[in-house]
N, C-alpha and C positions, 0 to 999 in steps of 0.2 A: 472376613471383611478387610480389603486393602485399604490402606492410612495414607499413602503417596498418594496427591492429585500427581502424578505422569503425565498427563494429558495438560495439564494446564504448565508444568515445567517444560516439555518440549513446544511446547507455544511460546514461551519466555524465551528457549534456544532461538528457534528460529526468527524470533523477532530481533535477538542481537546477533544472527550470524553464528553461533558458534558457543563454544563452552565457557563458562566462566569461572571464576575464582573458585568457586565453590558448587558447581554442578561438572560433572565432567561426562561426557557421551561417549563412547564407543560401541562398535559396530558387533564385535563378538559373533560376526558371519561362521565363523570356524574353532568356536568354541571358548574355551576362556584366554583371553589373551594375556599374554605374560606382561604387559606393561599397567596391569592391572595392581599389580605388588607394587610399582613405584606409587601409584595414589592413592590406596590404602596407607601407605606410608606415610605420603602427603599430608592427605585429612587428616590420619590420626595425630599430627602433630601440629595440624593449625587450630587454633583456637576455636574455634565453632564447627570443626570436623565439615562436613558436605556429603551431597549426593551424588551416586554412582548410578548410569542409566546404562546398560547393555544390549544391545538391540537397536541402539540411535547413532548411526551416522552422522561426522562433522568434517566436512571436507570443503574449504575452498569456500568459507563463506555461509555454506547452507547445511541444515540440519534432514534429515529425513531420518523417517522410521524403517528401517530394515530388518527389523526382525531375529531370531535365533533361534536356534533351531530342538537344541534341547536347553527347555529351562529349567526344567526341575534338578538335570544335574547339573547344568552349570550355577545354580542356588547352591548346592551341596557343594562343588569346588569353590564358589568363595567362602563359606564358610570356612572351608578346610584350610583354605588359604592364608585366611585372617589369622585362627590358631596357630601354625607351623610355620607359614613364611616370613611373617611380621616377627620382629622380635624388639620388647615382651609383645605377645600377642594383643592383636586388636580387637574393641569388644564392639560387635555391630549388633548397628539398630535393627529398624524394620527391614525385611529383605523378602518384594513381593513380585509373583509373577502377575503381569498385566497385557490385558490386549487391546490392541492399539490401532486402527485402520484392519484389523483381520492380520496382523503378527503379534509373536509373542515378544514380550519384556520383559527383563528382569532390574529392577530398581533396588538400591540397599543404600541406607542410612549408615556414613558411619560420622556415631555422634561425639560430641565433644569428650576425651578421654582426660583421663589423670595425668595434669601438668606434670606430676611427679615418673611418673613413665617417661618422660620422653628422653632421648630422641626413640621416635620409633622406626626400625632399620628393614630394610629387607634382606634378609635372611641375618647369621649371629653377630658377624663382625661387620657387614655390607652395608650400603649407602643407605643414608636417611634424607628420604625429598619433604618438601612444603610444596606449598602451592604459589604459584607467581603467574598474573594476569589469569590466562587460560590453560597453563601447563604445569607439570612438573617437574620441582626444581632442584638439582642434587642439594646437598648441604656440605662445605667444606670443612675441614675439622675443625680450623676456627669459629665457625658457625653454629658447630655443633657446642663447644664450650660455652659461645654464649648460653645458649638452649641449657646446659646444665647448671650453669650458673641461675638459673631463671630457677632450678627448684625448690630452693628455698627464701624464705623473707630476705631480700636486700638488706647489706647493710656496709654496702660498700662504701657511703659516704663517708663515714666515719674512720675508715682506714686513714694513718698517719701519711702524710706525704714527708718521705726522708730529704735532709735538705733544704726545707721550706724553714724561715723562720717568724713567728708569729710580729715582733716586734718590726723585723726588717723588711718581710715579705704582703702583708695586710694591710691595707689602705684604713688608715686612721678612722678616717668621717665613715664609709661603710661599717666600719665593727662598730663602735659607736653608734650608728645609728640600729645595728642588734641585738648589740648590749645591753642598752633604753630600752627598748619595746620588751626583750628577757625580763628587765627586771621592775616594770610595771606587769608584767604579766604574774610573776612570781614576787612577791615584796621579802621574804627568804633570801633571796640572791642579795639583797643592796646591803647587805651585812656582811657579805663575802671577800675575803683580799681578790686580787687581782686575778693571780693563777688560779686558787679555785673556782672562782667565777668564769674563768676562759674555759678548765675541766667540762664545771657542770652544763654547761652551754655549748659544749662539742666542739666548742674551736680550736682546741687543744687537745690532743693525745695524754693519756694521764701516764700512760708508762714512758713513753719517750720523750716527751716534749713538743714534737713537731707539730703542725697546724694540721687541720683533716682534712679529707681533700672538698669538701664539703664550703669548707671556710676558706681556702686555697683559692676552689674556682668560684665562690659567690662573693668575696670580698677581697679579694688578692689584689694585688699592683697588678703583675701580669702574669695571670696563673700558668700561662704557657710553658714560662720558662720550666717546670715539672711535669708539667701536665699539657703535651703541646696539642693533641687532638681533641681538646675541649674550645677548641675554636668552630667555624661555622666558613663555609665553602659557598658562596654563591657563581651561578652564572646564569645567562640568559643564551638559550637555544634557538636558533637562527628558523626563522618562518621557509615555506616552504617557496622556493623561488627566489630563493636569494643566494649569495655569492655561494658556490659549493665549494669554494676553496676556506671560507669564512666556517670554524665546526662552531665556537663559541664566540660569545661577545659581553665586553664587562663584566669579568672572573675576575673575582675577589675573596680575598680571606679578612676573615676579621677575628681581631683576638682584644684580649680585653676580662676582666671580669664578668659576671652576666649582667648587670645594669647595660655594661656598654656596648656587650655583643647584643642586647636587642634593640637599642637604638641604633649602631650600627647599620643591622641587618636590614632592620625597618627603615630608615634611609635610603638603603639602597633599593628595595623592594619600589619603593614610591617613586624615584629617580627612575625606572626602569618598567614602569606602569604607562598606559594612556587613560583617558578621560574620556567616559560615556556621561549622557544623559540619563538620570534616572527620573520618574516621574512619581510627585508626592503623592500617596494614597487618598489623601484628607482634600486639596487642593487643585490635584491633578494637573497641576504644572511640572514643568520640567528641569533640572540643574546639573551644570556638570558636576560630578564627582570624580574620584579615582573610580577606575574599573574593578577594583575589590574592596571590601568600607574597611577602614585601617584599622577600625576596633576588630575586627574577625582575623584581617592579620597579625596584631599585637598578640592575641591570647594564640594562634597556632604557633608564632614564633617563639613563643614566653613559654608554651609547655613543651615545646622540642627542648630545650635549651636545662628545664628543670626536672624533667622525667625521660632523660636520653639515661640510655646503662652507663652507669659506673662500674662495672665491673672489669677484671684484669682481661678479661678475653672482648670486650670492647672498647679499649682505649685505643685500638688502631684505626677506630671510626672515628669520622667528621660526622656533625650535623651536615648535612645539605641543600640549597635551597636552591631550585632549578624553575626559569622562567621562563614561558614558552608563551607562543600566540593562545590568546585566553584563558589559560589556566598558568596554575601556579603548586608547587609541588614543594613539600617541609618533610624530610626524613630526619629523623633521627634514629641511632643504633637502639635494640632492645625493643620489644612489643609492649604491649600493657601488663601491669602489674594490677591481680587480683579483682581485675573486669574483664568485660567483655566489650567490643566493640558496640555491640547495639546496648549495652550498658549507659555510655556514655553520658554524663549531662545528664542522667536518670536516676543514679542511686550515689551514694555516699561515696565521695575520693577515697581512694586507694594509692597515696603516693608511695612510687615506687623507690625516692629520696628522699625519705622523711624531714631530716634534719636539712637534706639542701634545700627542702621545699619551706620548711619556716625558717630558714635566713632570707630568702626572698619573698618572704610576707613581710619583713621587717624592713628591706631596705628600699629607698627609691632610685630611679634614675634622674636625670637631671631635667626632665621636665615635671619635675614633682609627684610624679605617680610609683606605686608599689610596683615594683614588677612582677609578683602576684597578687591579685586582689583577691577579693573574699573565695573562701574555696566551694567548690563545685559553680564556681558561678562560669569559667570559662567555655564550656562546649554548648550552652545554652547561647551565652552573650554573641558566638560564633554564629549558630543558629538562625538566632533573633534578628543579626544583622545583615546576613546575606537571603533571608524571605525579605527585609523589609526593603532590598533594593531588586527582587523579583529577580535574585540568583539561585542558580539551582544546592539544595542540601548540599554540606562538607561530603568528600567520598572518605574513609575512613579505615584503612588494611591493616591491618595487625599478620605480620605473619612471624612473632616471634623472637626472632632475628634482626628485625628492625620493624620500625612502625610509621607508617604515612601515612597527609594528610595534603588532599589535592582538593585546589578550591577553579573553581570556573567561574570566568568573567564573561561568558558566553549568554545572554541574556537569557530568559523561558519565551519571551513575548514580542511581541514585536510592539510599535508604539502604540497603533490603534489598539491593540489589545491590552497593552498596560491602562490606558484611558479607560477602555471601558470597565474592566475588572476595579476600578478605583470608584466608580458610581455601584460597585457592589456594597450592601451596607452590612453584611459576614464578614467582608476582607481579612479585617485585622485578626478574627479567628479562624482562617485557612491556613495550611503548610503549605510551602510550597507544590508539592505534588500533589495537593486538592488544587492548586489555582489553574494547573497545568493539566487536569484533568478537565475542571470548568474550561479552558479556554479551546480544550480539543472538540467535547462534546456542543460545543458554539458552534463550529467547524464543520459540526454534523457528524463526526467521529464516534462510534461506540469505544469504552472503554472494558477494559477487563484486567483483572487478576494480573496477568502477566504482562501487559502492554506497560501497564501501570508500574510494575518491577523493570520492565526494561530500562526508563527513564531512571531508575531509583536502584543502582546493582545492588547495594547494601543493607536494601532495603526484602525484609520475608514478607511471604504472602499471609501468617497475619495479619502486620501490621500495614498491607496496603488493603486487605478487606475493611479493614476496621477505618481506615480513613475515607474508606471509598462509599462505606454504609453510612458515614458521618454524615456523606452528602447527600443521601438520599433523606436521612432526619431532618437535616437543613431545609429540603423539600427541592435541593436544588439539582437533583438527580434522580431517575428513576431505576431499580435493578430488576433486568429480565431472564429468569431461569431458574436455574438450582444451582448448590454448589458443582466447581467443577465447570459451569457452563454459563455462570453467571457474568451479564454485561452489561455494564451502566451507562446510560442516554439522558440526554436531558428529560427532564420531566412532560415537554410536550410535543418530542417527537413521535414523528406516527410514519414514518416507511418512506421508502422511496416516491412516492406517488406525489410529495409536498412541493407544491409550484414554486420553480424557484424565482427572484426578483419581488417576493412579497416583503413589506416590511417587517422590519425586525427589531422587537422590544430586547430590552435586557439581556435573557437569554434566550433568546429566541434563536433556531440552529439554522446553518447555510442545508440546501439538498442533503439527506447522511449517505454518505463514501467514507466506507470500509476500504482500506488498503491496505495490505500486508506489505511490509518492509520490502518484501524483494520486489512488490506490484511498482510500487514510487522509485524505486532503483531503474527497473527495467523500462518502468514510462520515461523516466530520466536518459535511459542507453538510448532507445529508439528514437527520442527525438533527436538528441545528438548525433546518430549513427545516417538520421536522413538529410543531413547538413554538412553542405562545403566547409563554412566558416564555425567559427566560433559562438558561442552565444553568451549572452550577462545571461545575471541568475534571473531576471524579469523576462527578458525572454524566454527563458523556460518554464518561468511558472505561468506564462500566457500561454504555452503551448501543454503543459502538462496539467492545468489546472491546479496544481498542487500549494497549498499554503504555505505562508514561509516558516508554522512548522513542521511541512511536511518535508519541505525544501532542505532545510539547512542539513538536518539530522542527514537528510540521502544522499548531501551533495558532500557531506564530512566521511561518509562513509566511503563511497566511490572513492574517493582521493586515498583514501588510507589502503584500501585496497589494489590501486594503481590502477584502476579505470575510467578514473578524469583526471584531468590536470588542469593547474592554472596557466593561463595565455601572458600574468601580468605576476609581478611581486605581491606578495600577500596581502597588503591593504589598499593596494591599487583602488584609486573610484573605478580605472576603466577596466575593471576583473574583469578575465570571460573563461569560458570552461570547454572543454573539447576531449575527445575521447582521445588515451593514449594508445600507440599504434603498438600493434601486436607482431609478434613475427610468425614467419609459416600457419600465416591463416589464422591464428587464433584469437578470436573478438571478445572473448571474458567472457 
């Protein structure tokens, strides 16, 4: 019995175009392809490893199934493959042959491996990839150090920084104020002279003397001066239609201890923000806010800052923080320590700086707050506050090497659909991607499995069934099928046959129109492709029927692909969109 739904994975391809982080397709038309060793390599070294589909074509946007031709022995070469070309060898999961529109498939699990393995290389001495966006991505030797550095418990914090002196280099009121909260913590220490109390509390190196780098860059005057890449890099990245001689705009460095690098950074983030409307859940009024709630960027910027690697083969990394039209992007060097991304927010912290992470429970910044607060409270409090302004989930990458955290200021809703989702009296107990589901299936949209994961990449098809059955308990969904084929509708839709202009209660649906990603694309081309001029996005959704969110997703995609362009600068009121011209004939 095969354990891979296939069928409902290569629905999730095709509804985003293409491969992702962690599914990867190829076509295997002519047997096992050799670039199949760089992603075994890949997964086996990213944290939740991924699926391998063979037989699935991804070219230019689109997924199809093509088929292969021998799969039983191309099952037996990956295997062989895993053992002898990986090195140490990779241990795979399920590895099934399936059929798929009348061809054959071969699907193979390779599942999360022994941190302690890693890097895992193709062939003895040869390159070690991970996964990035949709492909795969060499590893440089520095890259690779960090990776080795990741095999055992951290404990870099604690290394002496030579040169540093505790008296001359540490900002008084910060030690002070972690020396207090030490020794209410521990009533042992207030007995202690001076130097041993600096020992027992790690701010001090006991063989050398010197300050650790811990206490260096969480209480330092300016820890730079030893430590210069424990500063933070911002810039904001130019919208599309704007001056192309302009790459960046408002690059900045900031240095400082960490109280000050997150006020800082957080200053500047807001300085370089715009202001939507969000609408109260309770009241259903409307307020400007910032475009991202500053409690979500406080805690992403506060864990870059206190769970970035300290280790020797990442000290030539920045933090980074990069600002683009609606989203907003937080790198820091090094992946997670001792979770897992969909861990997150779920089970007990795993700091990967132990000691830097209680000096920064202890100290404040100068608006009076800890620049950690209670632990495990942060990827929740993130959570919490981007559903409750009807923004889509944190995206969340770990690949090891460095770890991000992209947030989007790009609404789920449009207003009429924020109002009325706010007369729902669930609200406050829906995710995001239950509201986003309710407001499709309003729309008249069936929902499924994979649709539901498109909107959500980080998101497994566990955890979108089990959100998606939530709604059917709620009563505020219906599920039609088996697994595999299962799709959720409102509760009182009944077929196309439903007159449309009837009125409509709560959730009562518009006509249902099924659309596949590339249907909304191609009704989007051919309107544009019948027109002299330009069009707003109104006028297309008059001409394409399509909702605004069927709209926004198809008109962000075309653009990214270079099949529309904008007529104006990117927040123009008088936007209009127009197909870009192709050469020798070719219309995408």
């Amino acid at each position: 019995m095969n354990i891979i739904d296939v069928a409902e994975q290569i629905r999730f391809l095709q509804e985003l175009g293409g491969d992702t982080w962690n599914i990867e397709a190829k076509s295997a038309a002519e047997g096992y392809p050799e670039t199949v060793d760089e992603t075994l390599s890949a997964f086996a070294n990213m944290p939740e490893g991924g699926l391998l589909l063979l037989g699935v074509s991804e070219l230019k946007g689109t997924v199809e199934v093509t088929g292969v031709q021998k799969p039983t022995e191309l099952m037996a070469t990956l295997g062989s493959k895993a053992r002898t070309r990986i090195t140490p060898p990779v241990r795979l999961g399920a590895v099934e042959q399936h059929t798929i529109d009348g061809r054959e498939i071969v699907a193979c699990v390779i599942p999360p491996q022994d941190p302690a393995l890693r890097p895992f290389r193709v062939g003895k001495n040869g390159p070690a990839f991970i996964r990035s966006a949709d492909g795969d991505y060499e590893l440089s030797e520095p890259e690779v150090a960090v990776m080795l550095a990741q095999r055992e418990a951290p404990r870099f914090d604690v290394r002496p920084v030579p040169g540093a002196d505790v008296a001359r280099d540490l900002d008084p009121d910060l030690l002070e104020q972690y020396l207090s909260r030490k020794k209410q913590q521990a009533p042992r220490l207030q007995n202690l002279d001076r130097p041993e109390l600096l020992v027992r509390t790690n701010v001090m190196d006991a063989q050398s003397g010197f300050p650790t780098v811990a206490a260096v860059y969480a209480l330092g005057i300016h820890p730079q001066q030893f430590l210069p890449t424990l500063s933070v890099k911002t810039r904001v990245l130019p919208a599309e239609g704007d001056n192309p001689d302009v790459r960046l705009r408002n690059q900045k460095d900031f240095a400082g201890p960490v109280p000050d690098l997150l006020e800082s950074t957080l200053e500047w983030i807001a300085s370089n923000m715009g202001t939507s409307v969000i609408f109260d859940a309770r009241s259903g009024h409307g307020r400007d806010v910032f475009e991202l709630p500053l409690v979500a960027l406080r805690e992403v910027v506060a864990n870059a800052l206190v769970h970035r690697d300290l280790s020797p083969s990442s000290l030539s990394s920045y933090i980074n923080v990069v600002k683009r039209p609606g989203e907003l992007r937080v790198t820091n060097p090094g992946g997670l320590w001792g979770l897992t991304t969909r861990q997150l927010g779920a089970t007990p912290p795993s700091a990967r700086n132990p000691v830097l992470y209680e000096m920064c429970r202890s100290i404040m910044t100068n608006d009076g707050n800890r620049v950690v607060e209670a632990a495990a409270s942060g990827i929740p409090a993130i959570r919490l506050a981007l559903q409750e302004a009807h923004l889509p989930e944190p995206c969340f990458r770990d690949s090891v090497i460095r770890f991000e955290v992209a947030l989007s200021s790009v609404s789920l809703f449009s207003a009429e659909e924020l109002a009325w989702l706010a007369s729902s009296p669930q609200l406050g107990q829906l995710t995001a991607g239950q509201r986003l589901a309710l407001v499709s299936m309003r729309r008249g949209e069936e929902v499924t499995n994979a649709s539901f994961r498109a909107e959500f990449p980080t998101m497994d098809s566990v955890e979108a069934r089990r959100q998606l059955q939530e709604l059917v308990q709620y009563g505020l969904a219906k599920a039609v099928g088996q697994r595999g084929g299962t799709v959720y509708a409102h509760p009182d839709a009944s077929g196309p046959e439903d007159r449309p202009g009837e009125h409509q209660t709560l959730f009562d649906p518009t006509p249902p129109r099924r659309l596949s990603a590339q249907e909304k694309r191609q009704a989007v081309l051919n309107v544009l492709g019948a027109v002299a001029a330009p069009l707003s996005k109104t006028e297309l959704q008059e001409a394409t029927h399509l909702s605004d969110g069927q709209i926004n997703p198809t008109l962000t995609e075309l653009r990214r692909s270079g099949l529309v362009e904008f007529t104006e600068p990117e927040r123009s009121p008088n936007q209009r969109y127009r197909l870009v011209e192709k050469q020798d004939g070719d219309t995408g």
